[in-house]
C-alpha positions as CSV (number, residue, x, y, z in Angstrom):
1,X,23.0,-85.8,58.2
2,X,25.1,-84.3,60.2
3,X,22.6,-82.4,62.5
4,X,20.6,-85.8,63.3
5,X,23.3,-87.4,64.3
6,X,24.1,-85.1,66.9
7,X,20.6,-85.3,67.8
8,X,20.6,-89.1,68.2
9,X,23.8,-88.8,70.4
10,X,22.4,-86.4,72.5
11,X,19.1,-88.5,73.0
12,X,21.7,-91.4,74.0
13,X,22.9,-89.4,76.8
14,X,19.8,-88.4,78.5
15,X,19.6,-90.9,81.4
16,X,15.7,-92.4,82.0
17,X,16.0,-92.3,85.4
18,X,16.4,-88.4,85.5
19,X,13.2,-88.6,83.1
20,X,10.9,-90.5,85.9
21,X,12.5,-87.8,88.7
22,X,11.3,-84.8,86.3
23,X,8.2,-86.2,86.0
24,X,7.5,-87.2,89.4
25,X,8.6,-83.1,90.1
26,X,5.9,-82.2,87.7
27,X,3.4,-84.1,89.0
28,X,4.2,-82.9,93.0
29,X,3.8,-79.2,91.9
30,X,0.6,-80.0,89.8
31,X,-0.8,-81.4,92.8
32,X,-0.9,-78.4,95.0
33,X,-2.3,-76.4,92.8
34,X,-5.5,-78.8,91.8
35,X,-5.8,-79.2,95.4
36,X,-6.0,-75.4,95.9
37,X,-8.6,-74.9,93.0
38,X,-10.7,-77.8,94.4
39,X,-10.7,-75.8,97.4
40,X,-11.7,-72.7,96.3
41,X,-14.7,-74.1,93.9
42,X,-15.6,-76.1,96.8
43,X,-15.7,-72.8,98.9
44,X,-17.2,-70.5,96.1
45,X,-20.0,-73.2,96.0
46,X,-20.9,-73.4,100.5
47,X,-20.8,-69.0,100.3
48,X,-23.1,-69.1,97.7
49,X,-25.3,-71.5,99.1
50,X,-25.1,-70.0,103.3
51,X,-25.5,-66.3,101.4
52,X,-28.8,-68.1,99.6
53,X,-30.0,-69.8,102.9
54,X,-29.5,-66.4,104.7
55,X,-30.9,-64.2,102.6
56,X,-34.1,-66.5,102.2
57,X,-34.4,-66.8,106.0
58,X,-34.1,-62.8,105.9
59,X,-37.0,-62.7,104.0
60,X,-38.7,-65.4,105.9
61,X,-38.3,-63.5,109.0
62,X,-39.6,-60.1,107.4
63,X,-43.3,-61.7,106.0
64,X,-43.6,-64.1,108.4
65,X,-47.2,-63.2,109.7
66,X,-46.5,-65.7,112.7
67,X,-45.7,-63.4,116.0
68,X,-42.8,-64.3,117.4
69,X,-41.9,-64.0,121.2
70,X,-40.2,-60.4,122.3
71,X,-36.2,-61.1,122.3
72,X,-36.4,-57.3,124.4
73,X,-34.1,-58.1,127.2
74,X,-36.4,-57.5,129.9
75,X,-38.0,-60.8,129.3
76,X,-35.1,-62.3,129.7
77,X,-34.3,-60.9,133.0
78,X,-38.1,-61.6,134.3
79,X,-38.5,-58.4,135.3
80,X,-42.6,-56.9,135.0
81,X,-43.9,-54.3,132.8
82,X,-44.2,-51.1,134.5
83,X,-48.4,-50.9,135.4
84,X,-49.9,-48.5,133.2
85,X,-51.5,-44.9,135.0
86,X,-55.1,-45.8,136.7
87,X,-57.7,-44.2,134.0
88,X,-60.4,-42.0,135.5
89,X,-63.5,-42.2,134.5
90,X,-65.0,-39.2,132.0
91,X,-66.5,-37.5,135.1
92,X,-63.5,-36.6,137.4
93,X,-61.9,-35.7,133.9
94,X,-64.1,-33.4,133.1
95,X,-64.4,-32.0,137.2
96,X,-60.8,-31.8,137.1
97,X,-60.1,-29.8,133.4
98,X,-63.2,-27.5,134.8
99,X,-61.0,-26.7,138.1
100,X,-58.0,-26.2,135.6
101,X,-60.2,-23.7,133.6
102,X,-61.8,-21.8,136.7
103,X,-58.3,-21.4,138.0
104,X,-56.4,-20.3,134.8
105,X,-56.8,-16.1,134.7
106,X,-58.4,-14.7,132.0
107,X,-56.4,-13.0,129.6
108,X,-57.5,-9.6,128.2
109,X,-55.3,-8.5,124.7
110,X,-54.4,-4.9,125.4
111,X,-55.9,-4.3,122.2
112,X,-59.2,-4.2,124.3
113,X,-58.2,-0.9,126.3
114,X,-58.8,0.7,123.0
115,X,-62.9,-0.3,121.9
116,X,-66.0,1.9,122.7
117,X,-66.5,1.4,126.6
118,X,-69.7,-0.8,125.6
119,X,-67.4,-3.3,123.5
120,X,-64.9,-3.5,125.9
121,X,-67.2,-3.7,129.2
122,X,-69.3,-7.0,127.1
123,X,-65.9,-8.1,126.2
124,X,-65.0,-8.3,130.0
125,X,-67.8,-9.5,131.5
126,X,-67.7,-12.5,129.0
127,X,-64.0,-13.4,130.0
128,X,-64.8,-12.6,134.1
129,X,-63.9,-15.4,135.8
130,X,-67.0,-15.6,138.2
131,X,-69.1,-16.0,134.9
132,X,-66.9,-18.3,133.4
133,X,-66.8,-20.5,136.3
134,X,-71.2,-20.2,136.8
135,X,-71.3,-21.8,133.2
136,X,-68.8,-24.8,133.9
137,X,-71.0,-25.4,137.7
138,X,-73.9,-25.1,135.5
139,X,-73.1,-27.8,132.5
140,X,-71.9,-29.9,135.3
141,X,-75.1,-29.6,137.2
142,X,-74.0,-28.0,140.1
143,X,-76.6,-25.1,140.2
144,X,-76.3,-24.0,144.2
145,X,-72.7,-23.3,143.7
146,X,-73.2,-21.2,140.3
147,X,-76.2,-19.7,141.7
148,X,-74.0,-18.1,144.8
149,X,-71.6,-16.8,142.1
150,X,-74.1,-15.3,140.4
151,X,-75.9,-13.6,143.4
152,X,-72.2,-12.4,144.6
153,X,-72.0,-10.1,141.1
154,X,-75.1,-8.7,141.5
155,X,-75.0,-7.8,144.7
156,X,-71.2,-6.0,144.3
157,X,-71.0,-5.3,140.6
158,X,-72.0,-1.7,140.3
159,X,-70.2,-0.8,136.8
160,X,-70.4,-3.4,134.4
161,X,-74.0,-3.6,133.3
162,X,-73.4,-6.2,131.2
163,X,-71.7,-8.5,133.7
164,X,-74.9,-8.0,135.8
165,X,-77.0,-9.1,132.5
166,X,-75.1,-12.6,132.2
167,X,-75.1,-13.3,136.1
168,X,-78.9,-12.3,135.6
169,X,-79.1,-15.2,132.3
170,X,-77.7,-17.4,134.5
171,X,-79.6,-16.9,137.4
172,X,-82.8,-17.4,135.1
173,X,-81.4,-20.8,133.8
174,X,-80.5,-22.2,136.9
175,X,-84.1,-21.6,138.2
176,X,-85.5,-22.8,135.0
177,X,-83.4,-26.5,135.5
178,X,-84.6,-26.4,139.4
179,X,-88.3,-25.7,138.4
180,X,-88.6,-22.7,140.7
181,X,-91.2,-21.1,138.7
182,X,-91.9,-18.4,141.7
183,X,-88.0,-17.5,141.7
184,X,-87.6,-17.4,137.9
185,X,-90.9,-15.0,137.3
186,X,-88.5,-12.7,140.0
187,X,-85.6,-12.9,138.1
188,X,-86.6,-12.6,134.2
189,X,-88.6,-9.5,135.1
190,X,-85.0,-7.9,136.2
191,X,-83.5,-9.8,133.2
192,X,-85.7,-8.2,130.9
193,X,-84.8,-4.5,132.7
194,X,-81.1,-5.2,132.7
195,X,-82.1,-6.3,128.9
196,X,-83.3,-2.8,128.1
197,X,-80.7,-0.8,130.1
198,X,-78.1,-2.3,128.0
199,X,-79.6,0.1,125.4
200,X,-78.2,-2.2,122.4
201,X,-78.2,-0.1,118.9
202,X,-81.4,-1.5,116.9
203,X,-82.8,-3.6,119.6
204,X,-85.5,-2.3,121.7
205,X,-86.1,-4.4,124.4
206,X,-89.3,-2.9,125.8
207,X,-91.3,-4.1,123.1
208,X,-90.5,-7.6,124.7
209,X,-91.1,-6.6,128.3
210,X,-94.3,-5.3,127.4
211,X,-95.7,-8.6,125.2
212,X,-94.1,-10.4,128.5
213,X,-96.4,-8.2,130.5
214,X,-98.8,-8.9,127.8
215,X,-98.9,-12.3,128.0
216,X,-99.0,-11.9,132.4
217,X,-102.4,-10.3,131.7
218,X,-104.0,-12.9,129.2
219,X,-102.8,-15.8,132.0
220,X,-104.6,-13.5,134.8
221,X,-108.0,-12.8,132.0
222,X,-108.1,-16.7,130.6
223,X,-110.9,-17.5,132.3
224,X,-112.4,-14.8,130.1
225,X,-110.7,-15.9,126.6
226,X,-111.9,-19.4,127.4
227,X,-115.5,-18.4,127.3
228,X,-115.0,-15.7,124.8
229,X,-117.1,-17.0,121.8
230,X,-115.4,-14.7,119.4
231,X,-111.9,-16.8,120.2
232,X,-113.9,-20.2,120.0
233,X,-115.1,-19.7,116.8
234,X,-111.6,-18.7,115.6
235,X,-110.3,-21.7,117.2
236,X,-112.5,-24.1,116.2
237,X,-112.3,-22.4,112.7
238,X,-108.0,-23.4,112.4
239,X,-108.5,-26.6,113.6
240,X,-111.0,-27.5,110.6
241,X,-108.8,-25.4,107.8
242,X,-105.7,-27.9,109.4
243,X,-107.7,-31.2,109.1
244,X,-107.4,-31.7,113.1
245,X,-111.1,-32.5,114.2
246,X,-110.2,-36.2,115.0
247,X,-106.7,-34.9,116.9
248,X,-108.0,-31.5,118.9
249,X,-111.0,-29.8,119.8
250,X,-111.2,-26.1,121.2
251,X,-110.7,-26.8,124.7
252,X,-107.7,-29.2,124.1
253,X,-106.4,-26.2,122.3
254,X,-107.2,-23.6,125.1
255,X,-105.5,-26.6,127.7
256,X,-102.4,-26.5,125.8
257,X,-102.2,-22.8,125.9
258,X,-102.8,-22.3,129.5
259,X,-100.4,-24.8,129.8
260,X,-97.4,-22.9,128.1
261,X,-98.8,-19.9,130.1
262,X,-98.3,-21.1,133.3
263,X,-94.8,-22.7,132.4
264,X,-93.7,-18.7,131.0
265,X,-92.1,-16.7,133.7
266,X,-94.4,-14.8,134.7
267,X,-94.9,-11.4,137.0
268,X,-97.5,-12.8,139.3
269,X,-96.4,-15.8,141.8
């Protein structure tokens, strides 16, 4: 009894206008701190939504398949593009790497000191500039100038017979492309002797001078084969074993074969 009287007294005391100043206290410092959360929700909520916007225009931006203009600074400032290099045209390429490889020296391994002297003298004449630069002039059509080369080794080159066999090649292809048949009869005969001086292991090449000189004598005697009735009868005998009576006869067969004739170099102008 005592105990709640004490209580009662004590609730007596307590003044209510101290009660509505505690409260309003209360209150002021709960206000503040709603304020700040509202803030920071408020906040939390615009990052996330910018970082959402951002990282979808990102994205945008990476698959767009729309070209965009160049933000490079040189458009900005106006100035041009430098002009690219004037292309030439496959021809003066090609006359310009050829000078580049006629002028470059050719390199012999010291390795090469060492072969047979045959090896090593085919070996040379193969890398010799003078022949290297007759095959550029010749794929590029320029036969007067390779043919000058050529004539220039085999008038000095006393040593290397196989240097004087590919200036001799040469010479007969460039006479070939020119149609000099009187000049390229000349110069296959001394092909075919630089051929068999070369003496290659195996190879006898006087077996094909003499069917060349073979074939000289049937295109001096053809007036004779023509009429021969032994090689008519033979003729005419292929042609029916081949099915070709409708497509050749004898004498468009002997045509043809005086015509190859006359086009093989021959010893007789």
């Amino acid at each position: 009894m005592t105990e709640n009287k004490d209580s009662k007294s004590l609730l007596k005391k307590i003044d209510l206008g101290d009660m509505k100043i505690l409260i309003i206290g209360v209150i002021l410092l709960i206000i503040p701190v709603l304020f700040l959360l509202f803030s920071l929700s408020r906040t939390g909520k615009k990052d996330v939504a910018t970082s959402a916007r951002d990282r979808l225009g990102m994205s945008k931006a990476a698959f767009s398949f729309q070209r965009t203009a160049s933000q490079h600074p040189a458009g900005k400032t106006g100035t041009s593009a430098k002009p690219s290099a004037k292309q030439l045209s496959p021809e003066k390429e090609w006359a310009q790497a050829a000078e580049r490889i006629s002028k470059a020296p050719a390199y012999i391994p010291p390795q090469i000191a060492a072969l047979p002297p045959s090896e090593r003298k085919y070996f040379e004449a193969e890398k010799h500039t003078g022949i290297r630069n007759a095959n550029v002039l010749i794929s590029q059509g320029r036969l007067d100038e390779a043919r000058a080369i050529c004539d220039e080794i085999l008038r000095t080159e006393n040593e290397n017979e196989f240097l004087r066999f590919m200036a001799s090649g040469n010479l007969c292809t460039i006479y070939d492309e020119k149609g000099d048949i009187a000049a390229l009869r000349k110069e296959f005969l001394r092909y075919l002797d630089l051929l068999e001086s070369l003496k290659i292991k195996g190879f006898e090449a006087k077996n094909i001078k003499a069917g060349y000189l073979s074939m000289n004598k049937m295109l001096l005697d053809f007036g004779k084969v023509r009429s021969d009735p032994i090689v008519r009868s033979h003729i005419g005998e292929v042609i029916r074993q081949n099915g070709a009576e409708g497509v050749a006869t004898v004498d468009s067969v002997l045509d043809d074969t005086l015509g190859y004739l006359k086009n093989f170099p021959s010893s007789k102008h």
